[in-house]
N, C-alpha and C positions, 0 to 999 in steps of 0.2 A: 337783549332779549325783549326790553320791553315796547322798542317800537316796532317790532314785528307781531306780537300780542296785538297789540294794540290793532293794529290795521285791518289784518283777520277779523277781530271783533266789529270793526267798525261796518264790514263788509260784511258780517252774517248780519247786521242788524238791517245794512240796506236791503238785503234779501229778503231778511223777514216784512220788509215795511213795503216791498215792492209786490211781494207775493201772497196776495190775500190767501192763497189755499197753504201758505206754510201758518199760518194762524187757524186756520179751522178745527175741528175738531174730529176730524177722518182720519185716524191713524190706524194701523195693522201692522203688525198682531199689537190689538188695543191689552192684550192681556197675559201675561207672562208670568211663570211659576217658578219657585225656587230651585226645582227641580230640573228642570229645562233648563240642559247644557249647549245642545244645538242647536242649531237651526229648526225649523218646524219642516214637516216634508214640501211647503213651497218654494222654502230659502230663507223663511224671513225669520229674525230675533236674533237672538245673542249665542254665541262657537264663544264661548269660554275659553276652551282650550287655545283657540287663535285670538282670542279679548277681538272680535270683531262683531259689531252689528250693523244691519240690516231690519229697513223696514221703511213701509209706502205711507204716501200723507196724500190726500187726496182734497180738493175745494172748490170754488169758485171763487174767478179773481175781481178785481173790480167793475170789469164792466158783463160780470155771470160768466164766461166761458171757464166751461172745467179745466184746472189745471191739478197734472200728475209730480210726485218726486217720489223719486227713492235714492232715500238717505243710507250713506256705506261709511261706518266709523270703524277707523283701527286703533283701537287704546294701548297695542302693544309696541314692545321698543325695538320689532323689528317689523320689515314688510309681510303682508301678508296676499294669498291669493287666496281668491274666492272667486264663486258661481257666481253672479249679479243676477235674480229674477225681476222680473219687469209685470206690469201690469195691459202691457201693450207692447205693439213690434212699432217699428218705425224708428225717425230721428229723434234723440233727445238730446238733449243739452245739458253737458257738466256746468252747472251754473260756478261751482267753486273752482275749478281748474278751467274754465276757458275753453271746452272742448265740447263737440260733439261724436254722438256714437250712433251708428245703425243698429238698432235690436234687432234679433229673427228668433223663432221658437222663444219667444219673451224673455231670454237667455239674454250674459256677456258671459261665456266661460273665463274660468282662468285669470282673471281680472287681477293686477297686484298693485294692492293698497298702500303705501308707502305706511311707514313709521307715526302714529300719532297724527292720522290725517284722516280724510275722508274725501265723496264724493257726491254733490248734492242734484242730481238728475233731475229735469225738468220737462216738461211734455204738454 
């Protein structure tokens, strides 16, 4: 178990160190209450009941172009599906899974987040 930790870690750091806008200080919903158990009517924050979140980081990278993500964690110990909201239509890129996705109506319905994983979209 611990050379697969391991590597994961080693790859959100290059992320972090590659993506000047996952360092910044642009996050949504910057602000979260005890009380909020769902989603916010955008999509964004913490379904308790599904242990999933949701939420956008926004920056500029090294050489100033705006760069978008929207971050999708599943804490629970089974798969979950969710709505994806977006900040924009078009391609993005699953930087953690290798993948790219078309947005339209700044939607992915239906989206299923495996177990204990997530999804780190890039724009």
């Amino acid at each position: 178990m611990g050379a697969p930790l391991f590597k994961l870690y080693k790859r959100l750091i290059q992320l972090r160190q590659t993506h000047a806008g996952l360092r910044s200080h642009n996050f949504y919903p910057d602000q979260w209450e005890a009380w909020q158990t769902q989603f916010n009517p955008e999509g964004y924050g913490v379904d308790l009941e599904k242990q999933v979140l949701i939420y956008h980081r926004w920056g500029n990278s090294e050489d100033g172009r705006l760069e978008r993500f929207i971050i999708v964690l599943n804490f629970s110990a089974r798969p979950q599906s969710v709505d994806i909201p977006f900040s924009t239509n078009g391609v993005w890129q699953d930087l953690l899974n290798e993948c790219f996705e078309d947005v339209t109506d700044f939607r992915l319905p239906n989206q299923r987040i495996e177990s204990n994983w997530g999804r780190i979209y890039h724009q």
